[in-house]
VOKOL-524725 format. One record per atom (N, C-alpha, C): x, y, z; residue in three letters. Coordinates in steps of 0.2 Angstrom, whole numbers, padded with zeros to 4 digits, always signed. Example, Ala and Ser with C-alpha at 12.3 -4.5 7.8 and 13.67 -1.06 7.14 Angstrom:
// residues 2
+0066-0028+0039ala+0062-0022+0039ala+0066-0016+0039ala+0064-0011+0035ser+0068-0005+0036ser+0064+0000+0039ser
// end
This chain:
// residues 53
+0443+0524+0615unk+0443+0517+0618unk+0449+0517+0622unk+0447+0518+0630unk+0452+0516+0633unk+0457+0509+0635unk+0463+0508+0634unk+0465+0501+0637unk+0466+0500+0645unk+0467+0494+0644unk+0468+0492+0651unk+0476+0491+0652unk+0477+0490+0658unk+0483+0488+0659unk+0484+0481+0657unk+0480+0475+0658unk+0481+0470+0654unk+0480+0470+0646unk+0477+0474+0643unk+0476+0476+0635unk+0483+0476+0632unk+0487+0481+0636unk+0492+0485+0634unk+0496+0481+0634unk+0497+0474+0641unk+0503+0470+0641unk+0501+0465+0635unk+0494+0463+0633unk+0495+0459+0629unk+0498+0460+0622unk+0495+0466+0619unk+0495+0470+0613unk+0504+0473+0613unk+0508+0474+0620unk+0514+0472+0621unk+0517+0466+0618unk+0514+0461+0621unk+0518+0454+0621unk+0518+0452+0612unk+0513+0453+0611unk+0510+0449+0603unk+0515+0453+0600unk+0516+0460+0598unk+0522+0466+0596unk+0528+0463+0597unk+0529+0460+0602unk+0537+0459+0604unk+0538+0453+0598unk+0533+0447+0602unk+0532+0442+0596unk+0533+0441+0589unk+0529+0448+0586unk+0528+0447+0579unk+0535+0451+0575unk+0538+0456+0580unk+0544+0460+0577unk+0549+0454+0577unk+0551+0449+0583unk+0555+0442+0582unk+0555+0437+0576unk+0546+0438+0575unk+0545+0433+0568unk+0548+0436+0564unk+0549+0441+0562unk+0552+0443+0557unk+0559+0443+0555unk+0563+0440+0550unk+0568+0441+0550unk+0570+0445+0548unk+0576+0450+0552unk+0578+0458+0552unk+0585+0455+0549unk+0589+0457+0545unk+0594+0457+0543unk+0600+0462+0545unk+0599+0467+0548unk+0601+0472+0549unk+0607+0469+0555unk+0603+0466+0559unk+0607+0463+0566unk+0602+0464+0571unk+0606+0461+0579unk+0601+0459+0583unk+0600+0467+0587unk+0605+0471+0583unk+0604+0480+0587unk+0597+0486+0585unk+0597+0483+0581unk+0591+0485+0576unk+0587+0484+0577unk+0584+0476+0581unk+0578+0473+0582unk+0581+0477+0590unk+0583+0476+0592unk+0583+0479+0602unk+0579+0488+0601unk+0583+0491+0595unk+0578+0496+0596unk+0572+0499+0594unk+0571+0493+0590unk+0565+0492+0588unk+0558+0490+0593unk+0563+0487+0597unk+0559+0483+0602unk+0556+0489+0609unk+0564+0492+0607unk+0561+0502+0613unk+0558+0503+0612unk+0558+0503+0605unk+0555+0511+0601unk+0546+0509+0604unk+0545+0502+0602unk+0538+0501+0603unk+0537+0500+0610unk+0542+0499+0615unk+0538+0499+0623unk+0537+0504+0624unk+0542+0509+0622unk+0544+0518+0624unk+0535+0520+0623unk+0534+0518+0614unk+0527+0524+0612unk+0521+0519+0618unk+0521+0513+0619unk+0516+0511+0622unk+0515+0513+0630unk+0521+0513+0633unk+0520+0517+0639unk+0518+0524+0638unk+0521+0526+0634unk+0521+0534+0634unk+0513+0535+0633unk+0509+0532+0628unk+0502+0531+0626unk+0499+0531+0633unk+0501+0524+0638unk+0498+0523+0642unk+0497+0529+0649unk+0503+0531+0648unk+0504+0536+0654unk+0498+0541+0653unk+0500+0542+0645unk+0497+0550+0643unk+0488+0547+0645unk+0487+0543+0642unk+0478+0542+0644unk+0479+0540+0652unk+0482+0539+0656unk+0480+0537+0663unk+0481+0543+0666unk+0484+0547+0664unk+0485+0553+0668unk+0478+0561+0664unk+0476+0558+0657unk+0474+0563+0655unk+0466+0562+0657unk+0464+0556+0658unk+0458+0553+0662unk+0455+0555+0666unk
// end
């Protein structure tokens, strides 16, 4: 199943959204890299299928 570029932004945004819903206790450092971690794998994801395509 390939994504789209808009697939990806939205399945991005809802992500960004539902890690927010969460109360992190840890502090606001924890959520920012929480928040990489998951842009990092999702670009990385995207690259690797648009260039392996």
């Amino acid at each position: 199943m390939l994504m789209t570029h808009v697939d990806l932004m939205k399945s991005f945004l809802i992500t960004i959204l539902w890690i927010s819903l969460i109360p992190v206790r840890r502090g606001k450092s924890f959520l920012l890299v929480h928040v990489l971690c998951c842009a990092g794998v999702s670009i990385g994801v995207y690259l690797k299928r648009r260039f392996s395509a």
